[in-house]
Structures are given as structure tokens and as C-alpha cells.
N, CA, C, O and CB atoms as a CASP TS submission, in Angstrom:
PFRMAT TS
TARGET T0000
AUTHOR 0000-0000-0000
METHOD Language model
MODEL 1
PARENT N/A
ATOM      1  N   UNK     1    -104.890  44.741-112.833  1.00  0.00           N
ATOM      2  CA  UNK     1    -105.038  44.000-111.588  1.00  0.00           C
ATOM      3  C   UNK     1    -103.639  43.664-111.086  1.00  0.00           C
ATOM      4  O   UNK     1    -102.986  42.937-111.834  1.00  0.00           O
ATOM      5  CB  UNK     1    -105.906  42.702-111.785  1.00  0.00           C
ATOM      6  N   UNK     2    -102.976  44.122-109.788  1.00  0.00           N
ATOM      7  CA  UNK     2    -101.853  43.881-109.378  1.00  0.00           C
ATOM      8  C   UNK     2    -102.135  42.491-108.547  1.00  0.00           C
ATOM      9  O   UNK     2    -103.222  42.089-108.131  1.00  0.00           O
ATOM     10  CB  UNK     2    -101.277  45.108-108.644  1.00  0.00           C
ATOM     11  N   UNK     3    -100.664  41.788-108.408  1.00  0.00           N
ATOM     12  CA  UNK     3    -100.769  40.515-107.729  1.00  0.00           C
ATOM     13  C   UNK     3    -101.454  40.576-106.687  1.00  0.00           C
ATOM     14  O   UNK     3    -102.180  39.606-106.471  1.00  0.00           O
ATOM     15  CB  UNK     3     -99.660  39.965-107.395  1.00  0.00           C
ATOM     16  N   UNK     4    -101.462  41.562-105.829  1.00  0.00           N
ATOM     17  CA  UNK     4    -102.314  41.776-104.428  1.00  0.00           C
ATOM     18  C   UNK     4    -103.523  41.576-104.871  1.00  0.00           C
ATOM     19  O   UNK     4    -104.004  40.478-104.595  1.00  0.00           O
ATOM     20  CB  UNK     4    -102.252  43.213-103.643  1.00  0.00           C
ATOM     21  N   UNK     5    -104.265  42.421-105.573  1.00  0.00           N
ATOM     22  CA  UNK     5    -105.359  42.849-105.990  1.00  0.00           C
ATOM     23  C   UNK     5    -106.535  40.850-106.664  1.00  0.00           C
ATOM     24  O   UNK     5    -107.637  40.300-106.658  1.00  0.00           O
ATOM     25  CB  UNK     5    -104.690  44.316-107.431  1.00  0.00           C
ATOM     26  N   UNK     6    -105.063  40.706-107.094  1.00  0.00           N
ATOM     27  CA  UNK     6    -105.841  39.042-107.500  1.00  0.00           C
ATOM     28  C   UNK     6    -105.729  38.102-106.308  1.00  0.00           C
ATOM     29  O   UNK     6    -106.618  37.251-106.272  1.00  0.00           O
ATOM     30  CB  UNK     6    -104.965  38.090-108.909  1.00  0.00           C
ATOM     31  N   UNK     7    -104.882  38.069-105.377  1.00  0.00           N
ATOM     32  CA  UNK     7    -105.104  37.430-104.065  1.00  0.00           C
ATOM     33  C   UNK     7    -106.605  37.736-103.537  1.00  0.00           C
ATOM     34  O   UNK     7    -107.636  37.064-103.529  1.00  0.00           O
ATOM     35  CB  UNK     7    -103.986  37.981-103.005  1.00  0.00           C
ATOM     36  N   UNK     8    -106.198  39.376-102.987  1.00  0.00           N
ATOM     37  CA  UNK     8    -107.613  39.879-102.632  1.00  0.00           C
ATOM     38  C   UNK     8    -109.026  39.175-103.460  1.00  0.00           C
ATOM     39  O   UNK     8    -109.989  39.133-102.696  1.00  0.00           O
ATOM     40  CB  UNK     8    -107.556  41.520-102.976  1.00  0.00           C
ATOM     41  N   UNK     9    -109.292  38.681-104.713  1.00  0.00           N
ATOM     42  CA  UNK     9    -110.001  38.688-105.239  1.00  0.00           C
ATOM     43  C   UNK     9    -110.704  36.904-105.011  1.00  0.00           C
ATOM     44  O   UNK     9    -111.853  36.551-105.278  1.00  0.00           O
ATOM     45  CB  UNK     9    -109.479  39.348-106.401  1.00  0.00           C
ATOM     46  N   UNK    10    -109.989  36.356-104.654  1.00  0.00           N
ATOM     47  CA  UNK    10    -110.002  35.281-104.846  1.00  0.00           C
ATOM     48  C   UNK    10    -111.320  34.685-103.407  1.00  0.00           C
ATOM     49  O   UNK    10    -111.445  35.391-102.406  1.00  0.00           O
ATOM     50  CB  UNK    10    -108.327  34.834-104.911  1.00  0.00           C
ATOM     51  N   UNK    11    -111.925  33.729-103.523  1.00  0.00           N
ATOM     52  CA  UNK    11    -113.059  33.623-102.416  1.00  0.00           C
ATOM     53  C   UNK    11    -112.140  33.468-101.110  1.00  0.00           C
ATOM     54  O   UNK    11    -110.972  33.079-101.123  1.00  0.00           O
ATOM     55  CB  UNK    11    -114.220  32.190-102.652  1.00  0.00           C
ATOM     56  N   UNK    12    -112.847  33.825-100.030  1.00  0.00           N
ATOM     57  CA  UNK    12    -112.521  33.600 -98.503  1.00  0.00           C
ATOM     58  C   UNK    12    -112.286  31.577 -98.233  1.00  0.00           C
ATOM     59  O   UNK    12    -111.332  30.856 -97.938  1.00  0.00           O
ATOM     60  CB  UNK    12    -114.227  34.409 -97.428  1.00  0.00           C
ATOM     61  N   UNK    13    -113.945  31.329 -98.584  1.00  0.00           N
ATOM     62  CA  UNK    13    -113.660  30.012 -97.885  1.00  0.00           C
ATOM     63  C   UNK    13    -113.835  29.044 -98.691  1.00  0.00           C
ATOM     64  O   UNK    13    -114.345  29.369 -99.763  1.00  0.00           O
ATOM     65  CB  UNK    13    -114.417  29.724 -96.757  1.00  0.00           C
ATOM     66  N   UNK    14    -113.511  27.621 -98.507  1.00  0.00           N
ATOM     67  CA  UNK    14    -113.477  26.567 -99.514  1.00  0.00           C
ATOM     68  C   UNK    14    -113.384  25.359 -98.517  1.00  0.00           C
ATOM     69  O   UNK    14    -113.715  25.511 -97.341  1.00  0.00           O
ATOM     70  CB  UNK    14    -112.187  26.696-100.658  1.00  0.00           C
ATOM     71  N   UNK    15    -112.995  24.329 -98.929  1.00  0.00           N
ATOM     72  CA  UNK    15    -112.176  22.874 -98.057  1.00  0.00           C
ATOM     73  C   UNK    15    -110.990  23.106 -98.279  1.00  0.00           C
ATOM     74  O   UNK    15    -110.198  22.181 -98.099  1.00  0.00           O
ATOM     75  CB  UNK    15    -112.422  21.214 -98.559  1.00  0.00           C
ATOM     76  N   UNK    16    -110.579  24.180 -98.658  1.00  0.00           N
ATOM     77  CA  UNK    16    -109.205  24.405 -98.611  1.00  0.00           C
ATOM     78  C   UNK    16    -109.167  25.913 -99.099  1.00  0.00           C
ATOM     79  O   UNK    16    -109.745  26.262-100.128  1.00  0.00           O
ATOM     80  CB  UNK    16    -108.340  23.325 -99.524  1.00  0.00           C
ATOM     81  N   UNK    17    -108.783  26.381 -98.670  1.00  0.00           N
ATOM     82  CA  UNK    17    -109.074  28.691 -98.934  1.00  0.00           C
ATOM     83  C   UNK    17    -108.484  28.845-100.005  1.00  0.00           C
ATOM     84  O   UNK    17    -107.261  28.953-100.088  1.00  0.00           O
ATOM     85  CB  UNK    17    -108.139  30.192 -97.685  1.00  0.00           C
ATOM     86  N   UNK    18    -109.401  28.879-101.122  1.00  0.00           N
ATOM     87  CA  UNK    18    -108.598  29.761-102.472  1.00  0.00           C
ATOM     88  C   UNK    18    -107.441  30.276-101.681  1.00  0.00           C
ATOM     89  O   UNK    18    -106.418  29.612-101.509  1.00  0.00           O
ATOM     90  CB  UNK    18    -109.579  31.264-103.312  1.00  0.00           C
ATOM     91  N   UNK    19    -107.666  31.721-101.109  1.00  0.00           N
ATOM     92  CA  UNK    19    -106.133  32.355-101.213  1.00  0.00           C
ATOM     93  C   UNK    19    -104.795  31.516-100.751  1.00  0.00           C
ATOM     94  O   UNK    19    -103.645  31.891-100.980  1.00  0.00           O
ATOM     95  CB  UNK    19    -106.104  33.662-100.277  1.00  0.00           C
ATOM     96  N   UNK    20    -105.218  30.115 -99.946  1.00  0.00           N
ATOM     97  CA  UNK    20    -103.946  29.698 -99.449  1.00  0.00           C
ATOM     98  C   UNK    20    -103.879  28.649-100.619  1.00  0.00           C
ATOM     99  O   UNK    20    -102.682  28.405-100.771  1.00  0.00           O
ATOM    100  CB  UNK    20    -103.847  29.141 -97.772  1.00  0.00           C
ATOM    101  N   UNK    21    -104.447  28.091-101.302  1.00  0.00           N
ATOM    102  CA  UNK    21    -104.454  27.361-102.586  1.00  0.00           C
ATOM    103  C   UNK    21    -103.221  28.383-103.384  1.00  0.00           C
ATOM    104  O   UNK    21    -102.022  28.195-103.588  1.00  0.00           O
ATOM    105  CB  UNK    21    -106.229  27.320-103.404  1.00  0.00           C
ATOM    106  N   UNK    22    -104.067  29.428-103.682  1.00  0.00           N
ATOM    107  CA  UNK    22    -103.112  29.856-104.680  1.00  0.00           C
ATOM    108  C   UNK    22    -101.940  30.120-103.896  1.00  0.00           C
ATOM    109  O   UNK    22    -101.012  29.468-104.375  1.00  0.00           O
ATOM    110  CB  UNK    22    -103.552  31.074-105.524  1.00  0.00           C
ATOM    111  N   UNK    23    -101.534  30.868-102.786  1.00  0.00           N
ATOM    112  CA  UNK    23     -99.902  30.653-102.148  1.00  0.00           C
ATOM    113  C   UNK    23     -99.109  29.308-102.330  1.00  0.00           C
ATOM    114  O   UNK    23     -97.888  29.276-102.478  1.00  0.00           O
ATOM    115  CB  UNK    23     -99.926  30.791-100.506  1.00  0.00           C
ATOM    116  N   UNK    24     -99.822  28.335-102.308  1.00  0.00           N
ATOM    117  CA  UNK    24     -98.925  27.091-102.318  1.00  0.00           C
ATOM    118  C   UNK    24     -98.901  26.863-103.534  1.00  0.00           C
ATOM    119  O   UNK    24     -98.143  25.940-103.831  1.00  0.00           O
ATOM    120  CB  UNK    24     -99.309  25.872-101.565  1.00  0.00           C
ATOM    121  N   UNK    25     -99.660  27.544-104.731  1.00  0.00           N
ATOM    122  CA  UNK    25     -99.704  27.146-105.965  1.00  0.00           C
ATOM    123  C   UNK    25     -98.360  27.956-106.276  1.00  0.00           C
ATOM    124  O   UNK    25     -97.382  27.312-106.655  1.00  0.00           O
ATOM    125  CB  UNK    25    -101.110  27.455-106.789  1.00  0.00           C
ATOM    126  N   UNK    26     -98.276  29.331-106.131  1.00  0.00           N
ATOM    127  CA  UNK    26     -97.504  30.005-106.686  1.00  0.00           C
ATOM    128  C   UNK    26     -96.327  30.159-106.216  1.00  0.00           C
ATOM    129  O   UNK    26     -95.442  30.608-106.945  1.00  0.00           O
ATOM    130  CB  UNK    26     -97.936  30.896-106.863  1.00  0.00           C
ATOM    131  N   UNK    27     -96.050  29.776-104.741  1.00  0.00           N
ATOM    132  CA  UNK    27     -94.796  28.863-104.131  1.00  0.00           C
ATOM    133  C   UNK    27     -94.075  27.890-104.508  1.00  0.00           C
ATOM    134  O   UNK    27     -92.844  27.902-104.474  1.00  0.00           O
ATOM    135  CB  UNK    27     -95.019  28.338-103.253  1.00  0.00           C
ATOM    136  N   UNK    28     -95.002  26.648-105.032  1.00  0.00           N
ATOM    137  CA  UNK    28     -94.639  25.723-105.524  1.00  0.00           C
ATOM    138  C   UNK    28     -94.044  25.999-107.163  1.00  0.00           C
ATOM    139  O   UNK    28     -92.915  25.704-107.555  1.00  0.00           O
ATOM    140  CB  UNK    28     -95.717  24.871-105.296  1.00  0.00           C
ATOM    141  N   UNK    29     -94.851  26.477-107.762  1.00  0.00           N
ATOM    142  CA  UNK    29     -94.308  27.225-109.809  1.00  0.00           C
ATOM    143  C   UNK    29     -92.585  27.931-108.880  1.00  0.00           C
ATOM    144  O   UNK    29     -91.528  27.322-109.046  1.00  0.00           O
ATOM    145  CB  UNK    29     -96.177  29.618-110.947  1.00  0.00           C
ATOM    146  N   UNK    30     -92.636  28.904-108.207  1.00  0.00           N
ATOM    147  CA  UNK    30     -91.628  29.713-108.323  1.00  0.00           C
ATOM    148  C   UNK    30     -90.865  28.704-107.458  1.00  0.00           C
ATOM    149  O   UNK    30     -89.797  28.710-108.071  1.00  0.00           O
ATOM    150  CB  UNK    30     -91.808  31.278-107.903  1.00  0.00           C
ATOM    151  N   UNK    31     -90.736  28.067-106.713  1.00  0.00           N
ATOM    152  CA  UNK    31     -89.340  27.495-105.644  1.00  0.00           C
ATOM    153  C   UNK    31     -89.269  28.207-104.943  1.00  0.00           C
ATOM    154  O   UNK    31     -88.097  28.251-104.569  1.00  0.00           O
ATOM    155  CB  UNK    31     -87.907  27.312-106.019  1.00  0.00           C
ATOM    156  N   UNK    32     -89.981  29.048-104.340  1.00  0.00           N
ATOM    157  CA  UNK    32     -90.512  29.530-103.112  1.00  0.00           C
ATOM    158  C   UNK    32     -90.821  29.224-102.269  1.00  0.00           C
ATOM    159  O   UNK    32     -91.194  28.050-102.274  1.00  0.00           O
ATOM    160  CB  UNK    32     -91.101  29.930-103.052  1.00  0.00           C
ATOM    161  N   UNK    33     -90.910  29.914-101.041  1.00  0.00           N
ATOM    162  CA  UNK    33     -91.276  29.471 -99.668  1.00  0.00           C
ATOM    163  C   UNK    33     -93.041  30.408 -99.583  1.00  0.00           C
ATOM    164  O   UNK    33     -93.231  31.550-100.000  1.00  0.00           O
ATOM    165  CB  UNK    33     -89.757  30.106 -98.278  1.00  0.00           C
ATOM    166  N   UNK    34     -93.558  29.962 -99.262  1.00  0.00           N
ATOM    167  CA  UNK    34     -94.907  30.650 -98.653  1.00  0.00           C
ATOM    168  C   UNK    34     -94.897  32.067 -98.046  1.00  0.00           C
ATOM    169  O   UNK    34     -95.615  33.045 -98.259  1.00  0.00           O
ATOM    170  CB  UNK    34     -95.418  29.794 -97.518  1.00  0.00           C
ATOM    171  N   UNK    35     -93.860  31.864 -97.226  1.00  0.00           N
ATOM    172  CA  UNK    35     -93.565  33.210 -96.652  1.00  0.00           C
ATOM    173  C   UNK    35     -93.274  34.490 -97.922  1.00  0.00           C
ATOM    174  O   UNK    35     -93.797  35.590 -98.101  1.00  0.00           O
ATOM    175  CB  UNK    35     -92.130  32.967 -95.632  1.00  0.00           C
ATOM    176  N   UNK    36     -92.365  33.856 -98.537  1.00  0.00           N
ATOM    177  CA  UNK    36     -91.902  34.654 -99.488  1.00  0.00           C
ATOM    178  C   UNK    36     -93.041  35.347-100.633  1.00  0.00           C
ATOM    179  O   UNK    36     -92.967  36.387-101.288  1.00  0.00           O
ATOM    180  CB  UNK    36     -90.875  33.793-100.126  1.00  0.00           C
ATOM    181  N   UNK    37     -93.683  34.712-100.588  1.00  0.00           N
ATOM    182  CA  UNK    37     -94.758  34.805-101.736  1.00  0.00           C
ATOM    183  C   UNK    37     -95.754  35.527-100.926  1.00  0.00           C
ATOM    184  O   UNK    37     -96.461  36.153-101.715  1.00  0.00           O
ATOM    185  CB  UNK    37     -95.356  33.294-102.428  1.00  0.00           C
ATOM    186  N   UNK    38     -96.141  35.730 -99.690  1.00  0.00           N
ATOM    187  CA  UNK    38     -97.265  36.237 -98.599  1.00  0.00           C
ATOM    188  C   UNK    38     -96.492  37.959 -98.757  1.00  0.00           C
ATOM    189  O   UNK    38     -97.013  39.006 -99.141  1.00  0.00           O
ATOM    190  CB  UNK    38     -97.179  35.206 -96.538  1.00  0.00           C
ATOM    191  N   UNK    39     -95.260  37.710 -98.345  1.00  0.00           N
ATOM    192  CA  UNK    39     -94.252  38.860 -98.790  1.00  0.00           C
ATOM    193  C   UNK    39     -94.503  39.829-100.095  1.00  0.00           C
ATOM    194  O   UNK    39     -94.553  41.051-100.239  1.00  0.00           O
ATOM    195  CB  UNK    39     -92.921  38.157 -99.074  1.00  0.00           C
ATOM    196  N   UNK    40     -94.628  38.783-100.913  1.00  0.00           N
ATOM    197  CA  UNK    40     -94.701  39.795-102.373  1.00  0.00           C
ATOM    198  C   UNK    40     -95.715  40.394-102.686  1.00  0.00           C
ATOM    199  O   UNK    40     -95.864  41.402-103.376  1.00  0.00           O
ATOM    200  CB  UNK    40     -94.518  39.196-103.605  1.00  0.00           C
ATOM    201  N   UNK    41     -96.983  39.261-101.764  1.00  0.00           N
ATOM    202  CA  UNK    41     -98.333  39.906-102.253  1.00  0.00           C
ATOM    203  C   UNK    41     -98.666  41.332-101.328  1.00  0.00           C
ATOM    204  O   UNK    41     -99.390  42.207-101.804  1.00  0.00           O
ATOM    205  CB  UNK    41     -99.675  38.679-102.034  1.00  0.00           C
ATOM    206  N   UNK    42     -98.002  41.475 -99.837  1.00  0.00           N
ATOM    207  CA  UNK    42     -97.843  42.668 -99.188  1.00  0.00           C
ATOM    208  C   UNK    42     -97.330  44.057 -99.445  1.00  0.00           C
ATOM    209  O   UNK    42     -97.569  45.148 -98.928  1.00  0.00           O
ATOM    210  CB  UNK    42     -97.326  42.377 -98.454  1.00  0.00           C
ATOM    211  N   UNK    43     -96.562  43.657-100.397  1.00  0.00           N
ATOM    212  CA  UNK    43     -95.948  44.531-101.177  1.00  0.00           C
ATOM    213  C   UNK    43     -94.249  44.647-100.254  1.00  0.00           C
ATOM    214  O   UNK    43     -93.517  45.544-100.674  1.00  0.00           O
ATOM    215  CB  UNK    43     -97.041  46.067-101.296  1.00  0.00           C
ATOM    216  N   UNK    44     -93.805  43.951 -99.310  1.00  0.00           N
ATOM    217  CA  UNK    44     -92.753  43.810 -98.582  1.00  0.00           C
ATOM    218  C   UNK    44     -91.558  43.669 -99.413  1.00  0.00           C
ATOM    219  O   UNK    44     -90.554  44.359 -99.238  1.00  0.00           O
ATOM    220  CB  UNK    44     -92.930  42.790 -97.730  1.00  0.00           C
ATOM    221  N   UNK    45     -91.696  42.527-100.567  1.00  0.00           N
ATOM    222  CA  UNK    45     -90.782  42.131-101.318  1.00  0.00           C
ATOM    223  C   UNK    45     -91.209  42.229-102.228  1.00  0.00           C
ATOM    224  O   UNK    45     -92.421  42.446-102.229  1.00  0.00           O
ATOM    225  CB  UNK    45     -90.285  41.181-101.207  1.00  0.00           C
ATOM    226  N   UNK    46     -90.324  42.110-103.862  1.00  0.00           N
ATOM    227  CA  UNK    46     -91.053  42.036-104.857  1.00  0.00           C
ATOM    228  C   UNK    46     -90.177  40.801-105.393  1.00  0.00           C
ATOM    229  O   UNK    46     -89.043  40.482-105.036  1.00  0.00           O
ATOM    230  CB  UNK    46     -91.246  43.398-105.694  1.00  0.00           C
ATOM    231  N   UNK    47     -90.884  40.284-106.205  1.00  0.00           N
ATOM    232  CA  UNK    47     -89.986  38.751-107.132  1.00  0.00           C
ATOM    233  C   UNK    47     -89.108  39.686-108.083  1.00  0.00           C
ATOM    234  O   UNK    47     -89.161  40.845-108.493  1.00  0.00           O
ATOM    235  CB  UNK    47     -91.305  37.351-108.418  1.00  0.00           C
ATOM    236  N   UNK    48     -87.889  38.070-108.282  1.00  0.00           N
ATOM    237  CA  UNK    48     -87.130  39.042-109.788  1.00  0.00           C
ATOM    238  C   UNK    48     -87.546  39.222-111.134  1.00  0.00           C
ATOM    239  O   UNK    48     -88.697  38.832-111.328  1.00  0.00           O
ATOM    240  CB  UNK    48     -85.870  38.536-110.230  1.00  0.00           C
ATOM    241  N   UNK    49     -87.075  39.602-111.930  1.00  0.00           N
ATOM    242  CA  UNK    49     -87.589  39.570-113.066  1.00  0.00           C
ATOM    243  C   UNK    49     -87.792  38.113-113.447  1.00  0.00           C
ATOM    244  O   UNK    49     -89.020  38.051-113.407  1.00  0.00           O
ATOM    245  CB  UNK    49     -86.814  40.319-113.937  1.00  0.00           C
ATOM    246  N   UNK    50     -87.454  37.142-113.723  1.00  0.00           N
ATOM    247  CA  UNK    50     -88.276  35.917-114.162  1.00  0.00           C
ATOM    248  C   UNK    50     -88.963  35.125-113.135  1.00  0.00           C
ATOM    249  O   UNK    50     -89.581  34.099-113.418  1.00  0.00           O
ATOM    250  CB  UNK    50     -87.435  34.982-114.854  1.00  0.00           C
ATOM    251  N   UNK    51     -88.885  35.484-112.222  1.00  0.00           N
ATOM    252  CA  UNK    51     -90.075  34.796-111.383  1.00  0.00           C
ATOM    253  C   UNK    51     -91.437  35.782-111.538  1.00  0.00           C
ATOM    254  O   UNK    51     -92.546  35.474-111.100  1.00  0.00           O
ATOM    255  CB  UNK    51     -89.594  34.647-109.593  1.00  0.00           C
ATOM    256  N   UNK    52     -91.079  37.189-112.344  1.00  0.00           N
ATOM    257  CA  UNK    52     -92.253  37.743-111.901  1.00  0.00           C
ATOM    258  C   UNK    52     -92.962  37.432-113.543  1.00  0.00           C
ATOM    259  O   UNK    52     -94.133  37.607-113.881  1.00  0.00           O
ATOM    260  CB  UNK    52     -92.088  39.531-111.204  1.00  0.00           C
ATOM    261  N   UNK    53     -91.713  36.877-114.447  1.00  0.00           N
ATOM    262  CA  UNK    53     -92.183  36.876-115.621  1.00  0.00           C
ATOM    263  C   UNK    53     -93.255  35.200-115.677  1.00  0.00           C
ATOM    264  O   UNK    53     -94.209  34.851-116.372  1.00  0.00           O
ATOM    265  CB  UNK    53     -90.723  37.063-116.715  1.00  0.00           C
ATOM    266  N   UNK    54     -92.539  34.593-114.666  1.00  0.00           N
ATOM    267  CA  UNK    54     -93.202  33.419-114.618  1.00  0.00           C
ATOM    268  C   UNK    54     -94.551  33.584-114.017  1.00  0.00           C
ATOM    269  O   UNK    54     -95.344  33.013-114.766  1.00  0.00           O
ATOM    270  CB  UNK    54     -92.433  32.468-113.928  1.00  0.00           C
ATOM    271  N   UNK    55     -95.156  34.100-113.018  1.00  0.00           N
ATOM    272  CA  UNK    55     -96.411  34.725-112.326  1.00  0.00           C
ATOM    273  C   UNK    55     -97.103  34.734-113.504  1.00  0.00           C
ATOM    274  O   UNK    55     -97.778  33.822-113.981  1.00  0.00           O
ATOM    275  CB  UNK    55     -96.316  36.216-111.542  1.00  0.00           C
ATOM    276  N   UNK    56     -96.776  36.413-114.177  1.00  0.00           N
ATOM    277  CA  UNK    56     -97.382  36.758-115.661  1.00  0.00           C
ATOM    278  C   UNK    56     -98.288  35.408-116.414  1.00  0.00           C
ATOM    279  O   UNK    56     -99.450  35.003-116.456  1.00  0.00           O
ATOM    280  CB  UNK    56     -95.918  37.167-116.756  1.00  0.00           C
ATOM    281  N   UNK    57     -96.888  35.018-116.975  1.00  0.00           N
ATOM    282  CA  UNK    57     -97.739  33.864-117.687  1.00  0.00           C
ATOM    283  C   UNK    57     -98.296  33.131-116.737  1.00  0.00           C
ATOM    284  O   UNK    57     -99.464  33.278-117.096  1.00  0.00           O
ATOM    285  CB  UNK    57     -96.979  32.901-118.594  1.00  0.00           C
ATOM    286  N   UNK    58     -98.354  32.535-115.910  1.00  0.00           N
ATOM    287  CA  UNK    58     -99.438  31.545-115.262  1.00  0.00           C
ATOM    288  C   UNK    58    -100.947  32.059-114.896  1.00  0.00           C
ATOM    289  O   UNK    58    -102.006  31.489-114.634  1.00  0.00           O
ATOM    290  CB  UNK    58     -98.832  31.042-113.897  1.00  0.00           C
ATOM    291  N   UNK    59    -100.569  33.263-114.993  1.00  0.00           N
ATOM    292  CA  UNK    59    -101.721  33.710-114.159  1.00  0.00           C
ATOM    293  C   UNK    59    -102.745  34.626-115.531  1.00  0.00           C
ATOM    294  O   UNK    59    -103.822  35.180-115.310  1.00  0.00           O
ATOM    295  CB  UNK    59    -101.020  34.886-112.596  1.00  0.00           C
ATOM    296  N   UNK    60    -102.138  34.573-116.706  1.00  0.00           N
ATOM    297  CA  UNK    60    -102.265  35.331-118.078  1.00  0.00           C
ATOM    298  C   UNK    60    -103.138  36.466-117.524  1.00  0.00           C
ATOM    299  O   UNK    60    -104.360  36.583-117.425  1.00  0.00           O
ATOM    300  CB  UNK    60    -103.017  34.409-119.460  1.00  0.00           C
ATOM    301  N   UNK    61    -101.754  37.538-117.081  1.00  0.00           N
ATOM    302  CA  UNK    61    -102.023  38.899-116.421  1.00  0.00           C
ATOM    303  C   UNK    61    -100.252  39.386-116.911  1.00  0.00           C
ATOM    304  O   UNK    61     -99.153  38.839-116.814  1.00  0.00           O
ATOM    305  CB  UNK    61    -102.557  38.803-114.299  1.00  0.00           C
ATOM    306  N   UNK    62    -100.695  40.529-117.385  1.00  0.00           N
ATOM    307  CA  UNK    62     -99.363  41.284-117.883  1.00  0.00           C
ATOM    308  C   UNK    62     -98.124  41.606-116.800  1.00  0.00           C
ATOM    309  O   UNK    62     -98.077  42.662-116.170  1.00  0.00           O
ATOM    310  CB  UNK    62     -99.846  42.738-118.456  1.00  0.00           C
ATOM    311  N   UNK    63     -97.477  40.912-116.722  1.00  0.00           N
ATOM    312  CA  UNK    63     -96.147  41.558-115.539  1.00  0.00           C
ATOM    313  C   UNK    63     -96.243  43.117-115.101  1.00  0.00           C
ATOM    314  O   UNK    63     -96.153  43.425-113.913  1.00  0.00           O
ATOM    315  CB  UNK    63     -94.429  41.488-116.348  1.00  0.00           C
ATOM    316  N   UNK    64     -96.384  43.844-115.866  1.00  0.00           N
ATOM    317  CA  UNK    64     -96.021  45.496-115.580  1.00  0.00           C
ATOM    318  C   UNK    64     -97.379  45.897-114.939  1.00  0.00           C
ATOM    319  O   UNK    64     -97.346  46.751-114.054  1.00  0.00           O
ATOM    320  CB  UNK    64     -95.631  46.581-117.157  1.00  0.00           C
ATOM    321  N   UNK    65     -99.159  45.090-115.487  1.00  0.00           N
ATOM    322  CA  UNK    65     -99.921  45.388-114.518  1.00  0.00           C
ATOM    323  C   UNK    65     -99.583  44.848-112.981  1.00  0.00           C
ATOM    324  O   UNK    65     -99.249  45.624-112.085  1.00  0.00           O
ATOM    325  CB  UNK    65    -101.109  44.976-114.980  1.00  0.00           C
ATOM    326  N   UNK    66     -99.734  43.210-112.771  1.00  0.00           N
ATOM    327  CA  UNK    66     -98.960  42.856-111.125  1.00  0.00           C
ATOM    328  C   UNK    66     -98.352  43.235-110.453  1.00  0.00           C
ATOM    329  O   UNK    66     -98.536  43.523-109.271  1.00  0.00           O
ATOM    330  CB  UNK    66     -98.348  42.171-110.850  1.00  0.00           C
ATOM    331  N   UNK    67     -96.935  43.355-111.507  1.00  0.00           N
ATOM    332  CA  UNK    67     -96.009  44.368-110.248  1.00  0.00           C
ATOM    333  C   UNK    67     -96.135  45.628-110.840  1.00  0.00           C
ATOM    334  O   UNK    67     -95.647  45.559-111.968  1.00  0.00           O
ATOM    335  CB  UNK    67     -94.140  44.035-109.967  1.00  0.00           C
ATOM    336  N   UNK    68     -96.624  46.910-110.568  1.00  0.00           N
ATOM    337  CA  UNK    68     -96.390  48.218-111.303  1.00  0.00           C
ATOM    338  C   UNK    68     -94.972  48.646-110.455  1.00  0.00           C
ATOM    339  O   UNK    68     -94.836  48.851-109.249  1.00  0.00           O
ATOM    340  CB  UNK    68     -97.853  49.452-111.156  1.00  0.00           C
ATOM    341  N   UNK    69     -93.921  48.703-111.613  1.00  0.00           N
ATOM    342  CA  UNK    69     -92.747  49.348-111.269  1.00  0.00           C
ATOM    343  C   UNK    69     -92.638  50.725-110.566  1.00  0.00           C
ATOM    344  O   UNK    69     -91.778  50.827-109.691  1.00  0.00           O
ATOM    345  CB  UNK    69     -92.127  49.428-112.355  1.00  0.00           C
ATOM    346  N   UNK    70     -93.401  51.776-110.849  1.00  0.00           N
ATOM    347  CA  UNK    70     -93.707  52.954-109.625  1.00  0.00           C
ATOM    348  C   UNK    70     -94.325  52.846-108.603  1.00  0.00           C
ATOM    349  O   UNK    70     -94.706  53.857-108.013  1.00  0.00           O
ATOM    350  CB  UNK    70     -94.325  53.941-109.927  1.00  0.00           C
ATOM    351  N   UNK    71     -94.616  51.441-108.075  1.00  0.00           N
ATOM    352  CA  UNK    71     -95.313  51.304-107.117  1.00  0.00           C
ATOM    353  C   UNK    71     -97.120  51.781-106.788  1.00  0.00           C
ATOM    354  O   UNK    71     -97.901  51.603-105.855  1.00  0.00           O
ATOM    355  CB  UNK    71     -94.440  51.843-106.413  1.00  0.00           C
ATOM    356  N   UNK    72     -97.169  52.337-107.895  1.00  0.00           N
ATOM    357  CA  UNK    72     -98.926  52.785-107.696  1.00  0.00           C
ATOM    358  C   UNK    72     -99.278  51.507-108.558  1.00  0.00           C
ATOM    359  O   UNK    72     -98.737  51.022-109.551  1.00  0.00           O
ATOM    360  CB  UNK    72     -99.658  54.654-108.519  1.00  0.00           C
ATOM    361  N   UNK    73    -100.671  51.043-107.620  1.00  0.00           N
ATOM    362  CA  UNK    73    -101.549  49.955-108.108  1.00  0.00           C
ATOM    363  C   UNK    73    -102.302  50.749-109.478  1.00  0.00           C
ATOM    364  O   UNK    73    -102.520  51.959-109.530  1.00  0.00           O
ATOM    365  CB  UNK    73    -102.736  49.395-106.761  1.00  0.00           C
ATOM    366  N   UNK    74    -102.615  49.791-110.505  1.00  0.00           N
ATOM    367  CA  UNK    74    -103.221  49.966-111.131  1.00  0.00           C
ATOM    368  C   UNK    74    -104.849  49.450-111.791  1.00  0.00           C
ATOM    369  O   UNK    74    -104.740  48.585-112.660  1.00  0.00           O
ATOM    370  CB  UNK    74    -102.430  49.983-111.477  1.00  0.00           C
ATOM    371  N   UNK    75    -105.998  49.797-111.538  1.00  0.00           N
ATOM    372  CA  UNK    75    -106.913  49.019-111.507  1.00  0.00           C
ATOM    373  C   UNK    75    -107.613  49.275-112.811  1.00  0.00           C
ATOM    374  O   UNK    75    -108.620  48.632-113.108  1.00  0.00           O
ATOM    375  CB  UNK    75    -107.641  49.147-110.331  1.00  0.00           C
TER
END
């Protein structure tokens, strides 16, 4: 499951939208801006290595599945 792939996954609506829950969640862990993180999940940007190592563990999803370094998603 790549980071996109777990955004995507997450419900549409709430009193507050899972997916924007988790942006401010995972904004807030990394010292990020929202933008930045909307970025990564687009595939626009990617995090560095310990922010992506930090994702990993929070999210207990393997770094190399989230971000796949050749760029092909892996499902």
C-alpha cells in the first residue's frame, strides 16, 4: 500500500474528513506544512529519508512499500 493508496483509502466524510484528519495528522508528526504533505501524497514531492522513515513507523507500513523508489505503486 503506497502513501497515496492509504489516503485514497481512508472514508470521504466524517465531522471532520478522515483524509484531512490524517493531512494535519501527518503535517503535524513531520513539521510540515499541509501543502507539503498533499504534495507527497500526489506524488509531486517525495519526503526525505527520515521523514519518510517517520511516516513508516506511524502508520506501521514498510517505507519501501509507501514510497516505492522506482516509482511503480505497489499493491
Amino acid at each position: 500500500m503506497t502513501f497515496k493508496d492509504y489516503y485514497d483509502a481512508l472514508p470521504k466524510r466524517a465531522p471532520m474528513a478522515p483524509k484531512r484528519m490524517f493531512v494535519l495528522k501527518i503535517a503535524k508528526l513531520c513539521k510540515r506544512s499541509e501543502r507539503t504533505v498533499y504534495m507527497w501524497i500526489m506524488g509531486i514531492q517525495k519526503p526525505d529519508a527520515l521523514v519518510r522513515s517517520v511516516i513508516a513507523k506511524e502508520l506501521n507500513i514498510p517505507e519501501e512499500e509507501l514510497f516505492p523508489l522506482d516509482g511503480h505503486e505497489t499493491h
